[in-house]
Each structure stands twice: as structure tokens, then as C-alpha cells.
C-alpha positions as CSV (number, residue, x, y, z in Angstrom):
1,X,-66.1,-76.0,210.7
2,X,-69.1,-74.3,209.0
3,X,-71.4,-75.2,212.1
4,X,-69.0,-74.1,214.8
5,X,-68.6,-70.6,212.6
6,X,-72.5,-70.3,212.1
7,X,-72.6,-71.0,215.9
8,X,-70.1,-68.0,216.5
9,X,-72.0,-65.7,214.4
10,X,-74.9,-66.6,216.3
11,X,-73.3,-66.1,219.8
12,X,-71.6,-62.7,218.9
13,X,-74.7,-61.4,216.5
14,X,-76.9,-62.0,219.5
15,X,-75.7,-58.8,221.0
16,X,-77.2,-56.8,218.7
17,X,-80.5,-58.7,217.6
18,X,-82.5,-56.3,219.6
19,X,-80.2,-53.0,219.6
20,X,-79.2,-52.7,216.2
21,X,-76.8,-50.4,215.6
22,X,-77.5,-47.7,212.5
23,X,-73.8,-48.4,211.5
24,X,-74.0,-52.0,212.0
25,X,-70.8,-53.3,209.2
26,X,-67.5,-54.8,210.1
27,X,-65.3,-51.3,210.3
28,X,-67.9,-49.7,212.4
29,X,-69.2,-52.1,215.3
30,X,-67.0,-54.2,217.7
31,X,-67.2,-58.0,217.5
32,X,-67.5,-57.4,221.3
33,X,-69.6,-54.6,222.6
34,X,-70.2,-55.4,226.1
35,X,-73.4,-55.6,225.7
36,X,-74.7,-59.3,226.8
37,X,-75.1,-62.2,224.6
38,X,-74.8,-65.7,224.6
39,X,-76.8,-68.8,222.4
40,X,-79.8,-68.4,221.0
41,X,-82.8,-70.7,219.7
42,X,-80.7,-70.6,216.1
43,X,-77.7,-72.6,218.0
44,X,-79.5,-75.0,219.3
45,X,-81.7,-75.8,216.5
46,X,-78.6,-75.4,214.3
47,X,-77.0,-78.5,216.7
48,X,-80.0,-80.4,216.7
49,X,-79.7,-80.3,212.4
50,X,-76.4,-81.7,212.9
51,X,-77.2,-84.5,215.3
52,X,-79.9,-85.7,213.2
53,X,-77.7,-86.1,210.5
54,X,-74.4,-87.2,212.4
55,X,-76.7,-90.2,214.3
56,X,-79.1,-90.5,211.5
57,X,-82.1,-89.8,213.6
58,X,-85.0,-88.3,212.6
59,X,-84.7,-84.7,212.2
60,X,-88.2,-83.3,213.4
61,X,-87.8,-85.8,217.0
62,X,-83.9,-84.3,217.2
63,X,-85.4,-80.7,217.1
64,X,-87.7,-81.3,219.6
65,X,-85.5,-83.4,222.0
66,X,-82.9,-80.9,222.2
67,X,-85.1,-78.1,221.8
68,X,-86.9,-79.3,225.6
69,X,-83.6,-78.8,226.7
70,X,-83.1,-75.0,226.3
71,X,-86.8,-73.7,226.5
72,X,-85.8,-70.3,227.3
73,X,-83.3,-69.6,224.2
74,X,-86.0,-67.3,222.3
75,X,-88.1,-69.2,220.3
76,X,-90.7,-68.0,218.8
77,X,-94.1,-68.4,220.5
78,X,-95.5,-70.7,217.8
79,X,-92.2,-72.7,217.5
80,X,-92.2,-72.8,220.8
81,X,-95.3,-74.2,221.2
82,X,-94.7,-76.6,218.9
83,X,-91.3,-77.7,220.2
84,X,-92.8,-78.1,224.2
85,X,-96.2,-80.1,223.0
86,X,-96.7,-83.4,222.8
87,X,-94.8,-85.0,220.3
88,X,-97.0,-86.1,217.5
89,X,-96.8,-89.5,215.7
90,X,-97.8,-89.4,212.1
């Protein structure tokens, strides 16, 4: 339950990451402004977490594998970099 609310807030916070309201609280800002959102790099790194735990697969090699899946989600440009290089072995 925690993962599909922390997905939600993601999904519905998205809207404002980059037009922040001055009166951003609860009372004052709809959960649904019109303005577009949708998933962001947090959701999917937030599912790949759970994966790797749920299968018990290596957590970095989750976050890159489903990472390559959504490369236009917003990462950042080193995280990106990171998650669409080669994979390292150690």
C-alpha cells in the first residue's frame, strides 16, 4: 500500500514540480489542476526498489534494467548517465 500511495503522490505532485504554486498546502491547491502530469524517474526507481526486493535481485542491476526502460522520465543527467552506460561488474 505504501508504494502504490508514494506512487500517487508522485504522479499527482508531478504537476507542480516545475510550477510551484506560492500557496502550495492541502486547502489551497487542487489535487488536480489541469496542468499535465504523469510518472516520473521517482516511480520508476521507486518500482525497481520493490522488485529487487520482491524477486531478490540485486538492487543496483534492477535499477538499471528498468531504468533502460523509461529513459525519458527526468533523470538527472548524471543518474542518467549512469543508468544508460554500460553496466559495470565489480
Amino acid at each position: 500500500m505504501a508504494v502504490k500511495g508514494a506512487i500517487l503522490g508522485d504522479i499527482l505532485g508531478s504537476q507542480y514540480e516545475f510550477t510551484r504554486p506560492e500557496d502550495l498546502d492541502w486547502r489551497n491547491v487542487p489535487l488536480i489542476s489541469g496542468l499535465p502530469m504523469g510518472f516520473t524517474d521517482d516511480t520508476v526507481m521507486t518500482l525497481a526498489v520493490k522488485k529487487a526486493f520482491v524477486e531478490g535481485k540485486d538492487l543496483v542491476e534492477t535499477m538499471v534494467e528498468v531504468g533502460r526502460k523509461y529513459p525519458n522520465c527526468g533523470y538527472g543527467g548524471t543518474f542518467y548517465r549512469w543508468i544508460m552506460g554500460p553496466i559495470h561488474e565489480p
